[in-house]
C-alpha positions in Angstrom: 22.6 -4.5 -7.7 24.4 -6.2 -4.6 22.5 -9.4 -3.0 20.5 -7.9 -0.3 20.9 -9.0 3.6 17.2 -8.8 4.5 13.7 -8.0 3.1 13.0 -4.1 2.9 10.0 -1.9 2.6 10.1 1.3 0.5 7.4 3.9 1.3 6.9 6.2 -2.1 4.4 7.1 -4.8 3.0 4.8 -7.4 5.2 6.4 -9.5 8.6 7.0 -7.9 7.9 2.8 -6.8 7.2 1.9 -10.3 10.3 3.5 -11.8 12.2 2.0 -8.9 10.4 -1.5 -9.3 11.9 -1.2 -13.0 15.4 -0.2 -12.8 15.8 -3.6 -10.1 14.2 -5.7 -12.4 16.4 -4.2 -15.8 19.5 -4.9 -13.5 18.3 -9.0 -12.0 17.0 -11.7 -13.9 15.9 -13.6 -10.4 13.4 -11.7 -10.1 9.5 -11.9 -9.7 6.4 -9.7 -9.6 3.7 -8.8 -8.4 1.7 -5.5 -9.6 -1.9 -4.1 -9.1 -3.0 -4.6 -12.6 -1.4 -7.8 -13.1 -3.0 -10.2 -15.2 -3.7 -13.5 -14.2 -5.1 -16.5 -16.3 -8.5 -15.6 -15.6 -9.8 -19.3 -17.1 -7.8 -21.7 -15.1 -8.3 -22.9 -12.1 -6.2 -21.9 -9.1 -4.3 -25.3 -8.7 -4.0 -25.7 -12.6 -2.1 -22.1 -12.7 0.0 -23.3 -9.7 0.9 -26.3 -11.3 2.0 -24.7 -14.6 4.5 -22.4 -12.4 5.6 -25.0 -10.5 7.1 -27.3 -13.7 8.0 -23.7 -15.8 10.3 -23.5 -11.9 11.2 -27.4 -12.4 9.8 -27.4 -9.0 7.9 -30.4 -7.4 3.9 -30.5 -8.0 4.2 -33.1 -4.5 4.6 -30.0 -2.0 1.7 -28.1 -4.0 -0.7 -29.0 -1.7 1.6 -27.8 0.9 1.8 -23.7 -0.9 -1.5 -23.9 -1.4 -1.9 -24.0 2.2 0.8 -21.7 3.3 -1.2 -19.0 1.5 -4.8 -19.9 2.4 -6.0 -20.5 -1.3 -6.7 -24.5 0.1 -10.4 -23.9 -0.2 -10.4 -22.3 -3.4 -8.1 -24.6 -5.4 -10.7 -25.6 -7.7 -12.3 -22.5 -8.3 -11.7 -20.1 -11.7 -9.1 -17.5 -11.2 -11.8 -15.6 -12.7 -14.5 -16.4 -9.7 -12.1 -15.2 -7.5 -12.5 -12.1 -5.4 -9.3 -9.0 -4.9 -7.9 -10.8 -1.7 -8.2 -14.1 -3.0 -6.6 -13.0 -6.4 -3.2 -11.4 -4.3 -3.0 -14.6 -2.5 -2.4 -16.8 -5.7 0.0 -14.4 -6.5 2.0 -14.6 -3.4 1.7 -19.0 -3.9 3.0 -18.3 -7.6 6.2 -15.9 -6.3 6.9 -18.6 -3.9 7.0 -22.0 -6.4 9.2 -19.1 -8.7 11.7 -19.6 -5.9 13.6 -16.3 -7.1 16.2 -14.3 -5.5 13.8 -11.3 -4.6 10.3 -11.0 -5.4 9.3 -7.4 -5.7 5.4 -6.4 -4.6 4.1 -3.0 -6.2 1.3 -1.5 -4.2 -0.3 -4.8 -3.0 -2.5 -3.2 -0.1 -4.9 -1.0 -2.2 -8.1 -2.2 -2.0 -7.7 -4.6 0.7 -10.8 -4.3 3.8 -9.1 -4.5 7.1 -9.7 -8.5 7.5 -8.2 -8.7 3.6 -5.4 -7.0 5.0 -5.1 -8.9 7.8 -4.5 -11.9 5.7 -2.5 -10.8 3.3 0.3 -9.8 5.4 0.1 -13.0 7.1 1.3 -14.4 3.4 3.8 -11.6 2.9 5.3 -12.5 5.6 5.4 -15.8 4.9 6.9 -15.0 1.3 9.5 -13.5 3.1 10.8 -16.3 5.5 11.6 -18.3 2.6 12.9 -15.1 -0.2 13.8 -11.9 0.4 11.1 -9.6 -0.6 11.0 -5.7 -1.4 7.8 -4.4 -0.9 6.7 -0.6 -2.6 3.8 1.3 -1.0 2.2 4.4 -0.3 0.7 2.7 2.8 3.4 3.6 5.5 1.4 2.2 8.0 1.0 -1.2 6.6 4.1 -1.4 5.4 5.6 -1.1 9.3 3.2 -4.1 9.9 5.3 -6.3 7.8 8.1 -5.9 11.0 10.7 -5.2 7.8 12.9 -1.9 7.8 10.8 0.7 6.1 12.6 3.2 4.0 11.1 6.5 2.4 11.8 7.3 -0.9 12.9 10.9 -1.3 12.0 11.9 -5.0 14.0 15.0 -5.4 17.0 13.1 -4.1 16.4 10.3 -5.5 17.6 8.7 -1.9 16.2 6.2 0.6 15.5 7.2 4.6 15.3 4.7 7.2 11.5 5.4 8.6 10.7 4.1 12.0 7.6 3.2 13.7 8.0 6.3 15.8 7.2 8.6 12.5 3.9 7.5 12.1 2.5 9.6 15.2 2.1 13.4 14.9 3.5 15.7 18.3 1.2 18.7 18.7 0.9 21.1 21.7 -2.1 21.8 23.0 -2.5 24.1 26.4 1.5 23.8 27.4 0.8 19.8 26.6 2.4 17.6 24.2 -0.3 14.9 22.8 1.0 12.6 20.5 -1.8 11.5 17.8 -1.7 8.3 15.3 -1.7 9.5 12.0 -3.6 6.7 11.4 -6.2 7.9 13.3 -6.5 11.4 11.4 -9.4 11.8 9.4 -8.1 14.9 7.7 -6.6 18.6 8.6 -8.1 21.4 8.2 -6.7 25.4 8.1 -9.1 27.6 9.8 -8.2 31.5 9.5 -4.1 30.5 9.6 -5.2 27.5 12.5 -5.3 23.8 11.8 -7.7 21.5 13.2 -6.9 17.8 13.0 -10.2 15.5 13.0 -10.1 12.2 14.1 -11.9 10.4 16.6 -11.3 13.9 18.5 -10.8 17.1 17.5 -7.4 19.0 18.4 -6.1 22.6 17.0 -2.5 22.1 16.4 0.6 24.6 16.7 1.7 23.5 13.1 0.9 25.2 9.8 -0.8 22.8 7.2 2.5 22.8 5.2 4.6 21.6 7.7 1.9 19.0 8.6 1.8 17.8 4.8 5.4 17.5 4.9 5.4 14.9 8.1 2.7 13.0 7.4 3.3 10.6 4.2 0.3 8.8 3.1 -2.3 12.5 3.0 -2.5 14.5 0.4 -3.3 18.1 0.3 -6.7 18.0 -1.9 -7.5 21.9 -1.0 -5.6 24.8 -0.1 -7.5 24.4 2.6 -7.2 20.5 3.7 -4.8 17.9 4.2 -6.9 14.7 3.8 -6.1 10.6 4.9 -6.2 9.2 1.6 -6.8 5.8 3.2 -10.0 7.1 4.6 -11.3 8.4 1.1 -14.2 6.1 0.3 -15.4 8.1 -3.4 -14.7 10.7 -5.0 -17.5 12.8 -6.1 -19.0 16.1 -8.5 -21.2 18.4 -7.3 -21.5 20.6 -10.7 -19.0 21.7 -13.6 -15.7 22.1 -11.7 -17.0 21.0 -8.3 -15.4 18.2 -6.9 -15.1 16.6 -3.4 -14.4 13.4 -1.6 -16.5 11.3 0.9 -15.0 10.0 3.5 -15.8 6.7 5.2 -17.1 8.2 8.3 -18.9 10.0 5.5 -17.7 13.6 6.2 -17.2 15.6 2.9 -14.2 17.3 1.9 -13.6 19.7 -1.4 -11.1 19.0 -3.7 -9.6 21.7 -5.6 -9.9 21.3 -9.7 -6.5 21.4 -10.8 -6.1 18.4 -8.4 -8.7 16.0 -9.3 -6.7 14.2 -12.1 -3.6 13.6 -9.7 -6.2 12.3 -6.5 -7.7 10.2 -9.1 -4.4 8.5 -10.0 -3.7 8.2 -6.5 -7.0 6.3 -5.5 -6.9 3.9 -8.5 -7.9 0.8 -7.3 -8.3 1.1 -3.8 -12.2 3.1 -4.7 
């Protein structure tokens, strides 16, 4: 793989970013990690974890203090990587890429599970990883990944090909009475077909001139959990059974949505770790 001018974002499934997370590392050896299930040494302390990076790197323990800092794990330094809680936990990680000093350090879904002040902090140490290391960051969170102020790209499956996805993508055009209102997808709750008619939800309700298909195929991070609905899977807050081959999800506005059987296995995968 050629050296790489600039950080990058790719917006694709856990899967497609996996397989893609793979193939870069089979092809660099400067290269570090991070992924959801990583493990960390759950008995040491957060400085004495640092510090074995930072001589395995031959890099000086003196500007440890100094990481430890620049990722907001000061406080904690003392604590038990295992006492630590999910934010916390992603901020070591982000310290430990850093004393690494690699080429590229690749991040595999680190948003999932993250509250909105979690989030909040941990791209404040992404970004930080990435003024001193170019970073490549894979996601199913389009949203969050345009908050990292790095190109975004989508990753086309069938292709097997990258698009350049700007901010502008992210907000839905539907016309309503001879008017064009343009709606935050973030702001969707979920979509609903009504006799042939969707209805998008959100903090107001609008029909739209679009058919739930073409909806599903403009708006990345929602998933099409019924024939009947398009839902925000970062507004799913459990996933739920009503009887034998009954399913829906509650949403965090706590609206309920039904989820079609043959679907429940792949929503489940989807929502793995962020529920």
């Amino acid at each position: 793989m050629e050296k790489l001018d600039t950080s990058l974002a790719i917006n694709a499934s856990m899967e497609a970013g996996k397989k893609i997370m793979d193939a870069v590392q089979a092809e660099m050896d400067a290269v570090a990690c991070f992924q959801i299930d990583d493990g960390l040494y759950e008995q040491l302390t957060v400085n004495t974890y640092l510090k074995m990076f930072a001589k395995l790197s031959a890099t000086s323990t003196k500007n440890l203090g100094e990481i430890e800092k620049k990722y907001s794990v000061s406080e904690i330094r003392k604590k038990k990587i295992k006492q630590l809680n999910n934010i916390q936990k992603r901020l070591v990680s982000l310290a430990r890429m850093d004393l690494q000093d690699k080429e590229i350090c690749l991040l595999s879904e680190p948003f999932q599970g993250l509250d909105k002040a979690g989030l909040h902090t941990y791209l404040i140490g992404v970004k930080n990883l990435a003024h001193k290391t170019k970073i490549i960051v894979f996601s199913a969170y389009l949203d969050e990944l345009h908050n990292l102020n790095i190109p975004v790209y989508s990753y086309e499956s069938e292709t097997q090909k990258l698009r350049l996805v700007t901010k502008n993508e992210l907000k839905l055009l539907i016309k309503i009475d001879g008017k064009t209102i343009c709606i935050a997808s973030d702001e969707i709750e979920y979509i609903e077909s009504i006799a042939g008619k969707v209805q998008i939800v959100g903090k107001e309700t609008y029909k739209g001139n679009l058919t739930l298909r073409e909806l599903e195929s403009k708006l990345t991070y929602f998933y099409r959990c019924h024939r009947s609905y398009l839902v925000n899977l970062a507004r799913i807050k459990a996933l739920v059974t009503y009887g034998k081959n009954s399913y829906g999800v509650v949403l965090k506005n706590r609206t309920e949505i039904p989820v079609s059987r043959t679907k429940v296995r792949e929503l489940k995968e989807l929502l793995k770790g962020t529920i």
